[in-house]
C-alpha positions in Angstrom: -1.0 12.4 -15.5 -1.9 10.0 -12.5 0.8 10.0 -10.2 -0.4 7.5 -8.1 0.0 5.2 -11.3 3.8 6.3 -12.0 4.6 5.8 -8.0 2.9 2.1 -8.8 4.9 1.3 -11.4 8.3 2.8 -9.6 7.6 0.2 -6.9 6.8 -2.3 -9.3 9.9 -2.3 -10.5 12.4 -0.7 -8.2 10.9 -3.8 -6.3 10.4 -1.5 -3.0 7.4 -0.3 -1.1 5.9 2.8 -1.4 7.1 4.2 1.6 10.8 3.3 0.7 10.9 5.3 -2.4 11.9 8.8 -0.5 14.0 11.8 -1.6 16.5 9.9 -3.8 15.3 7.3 -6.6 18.5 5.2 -8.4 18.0 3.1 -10.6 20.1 0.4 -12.2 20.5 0.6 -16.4 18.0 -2.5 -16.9 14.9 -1.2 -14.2 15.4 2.0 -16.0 14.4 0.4 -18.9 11.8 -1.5 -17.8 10.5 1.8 -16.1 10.3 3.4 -19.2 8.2 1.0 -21.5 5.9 0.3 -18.5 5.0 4.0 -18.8 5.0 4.0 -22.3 3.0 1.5 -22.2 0.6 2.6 -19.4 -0.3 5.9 -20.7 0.1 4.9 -24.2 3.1 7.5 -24.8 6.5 7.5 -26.7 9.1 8.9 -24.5 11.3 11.0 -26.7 15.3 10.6 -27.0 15.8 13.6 -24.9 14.5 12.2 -22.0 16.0 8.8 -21.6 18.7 10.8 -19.9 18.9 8.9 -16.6 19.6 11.8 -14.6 16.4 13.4 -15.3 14.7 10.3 -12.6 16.7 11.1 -9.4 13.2 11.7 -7.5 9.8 11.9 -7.7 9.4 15.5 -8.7 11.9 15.4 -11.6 10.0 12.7 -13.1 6.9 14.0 -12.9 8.4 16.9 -14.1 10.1 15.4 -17.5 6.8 13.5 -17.7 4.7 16.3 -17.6 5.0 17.5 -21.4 3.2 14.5 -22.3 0.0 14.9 -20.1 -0.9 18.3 -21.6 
């Protein structure tokens, strides 16, 4: 899993700079979305039903940790 390209896309679409992205990530329903099919799309994944649960992408490290199944 390249971080670096998850943190890209999270600006991308959160519309913030890298450095503004700290502790706490929220997004609103429709970015969340978009998040989602940009990484699908990037790494060529399908992100299962269990993990479109919003509250699994509060910060960086719970993503990469829902993500992380996928990158085996």
């Amino acid at each position: 899993m390249d971080k670096y390209k998850i943190i890209l896309c999270l600006t991308n679409i959160l519309e913030i700079e890298e450095d503004e992205l700290g502790d706490a990530i929220k997004f609103e329903s429709m970015k969340f979305i978009l998040f989602i099919l940009e990484i699908e799309e990037m790494f060529g994944i399908e992100i299962e039903d269990v993990d479109l649960d919003l509250n699994k992408y509060t910060s960086l490290d719970s993503i990469y940790d829902t993500f992380s199944k996928y990158f085996i």
